[in-house]
C-alpha positions in Angstrom: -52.5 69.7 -85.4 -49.1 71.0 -85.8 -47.8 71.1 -89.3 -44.0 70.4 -89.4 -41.6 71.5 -92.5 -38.9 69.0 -93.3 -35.9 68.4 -95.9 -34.8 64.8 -97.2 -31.3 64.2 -96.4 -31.6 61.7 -99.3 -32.6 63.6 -102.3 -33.1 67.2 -100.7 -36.6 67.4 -101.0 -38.4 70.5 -99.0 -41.9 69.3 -97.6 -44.8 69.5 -95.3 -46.1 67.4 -92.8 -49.0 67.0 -90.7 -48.4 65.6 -87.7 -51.3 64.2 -86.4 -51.2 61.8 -83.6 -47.8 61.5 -81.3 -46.9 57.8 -83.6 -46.8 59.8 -87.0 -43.4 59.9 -88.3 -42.1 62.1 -92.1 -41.3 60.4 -95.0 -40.1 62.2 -98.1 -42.8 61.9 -100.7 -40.6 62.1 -103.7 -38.0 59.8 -102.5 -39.6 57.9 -99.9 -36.9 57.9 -97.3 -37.2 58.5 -93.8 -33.9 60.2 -93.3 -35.7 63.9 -93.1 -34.6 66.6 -90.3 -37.1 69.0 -89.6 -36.5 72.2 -90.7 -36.3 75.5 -88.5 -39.5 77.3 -89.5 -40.7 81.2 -89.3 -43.5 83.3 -88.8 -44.7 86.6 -89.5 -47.3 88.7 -89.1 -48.8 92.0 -89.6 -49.0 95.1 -87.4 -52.2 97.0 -86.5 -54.0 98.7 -83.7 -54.7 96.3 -81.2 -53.9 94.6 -77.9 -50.1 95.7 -78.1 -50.1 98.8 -77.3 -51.3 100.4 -80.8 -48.4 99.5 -82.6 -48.4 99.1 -85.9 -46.0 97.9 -89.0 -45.5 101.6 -90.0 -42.9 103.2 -88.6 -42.6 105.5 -86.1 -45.0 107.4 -83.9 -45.5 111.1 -83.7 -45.6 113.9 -80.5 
């Protein structure tokens, strides 16, 4: 179950939503409206030894 960030166009409200069956639609909690564009979200994550390679977060490798 995806979770979706959105902003109001009404009152500019940043939220969360949990989209969980294909008929759920946003609506702003503080304002109510249903005039919300979903936001563009990002990701991170941390480096570490592992299936890529053995690259990690810090820095550069040696000879």
């Amino acid at each position: 179950m995806p979770v979706y960030e959105y902003r109001c166009e009404k009152c500019k409200a940043e939220f969360a939503f949990l989209k969980i069956k294909a008929g759920d639609e946003p609506v702003c909690p503080k304002c109510k409206s249903a005039q919300v564009t979903k936001k563009i979200s990002s990701f991170s994550c941390s480096g570490g030894v592992g299936a890529f390679g053995g690259m990690t977060s810090h820095g550069s490798g040696g000879c």
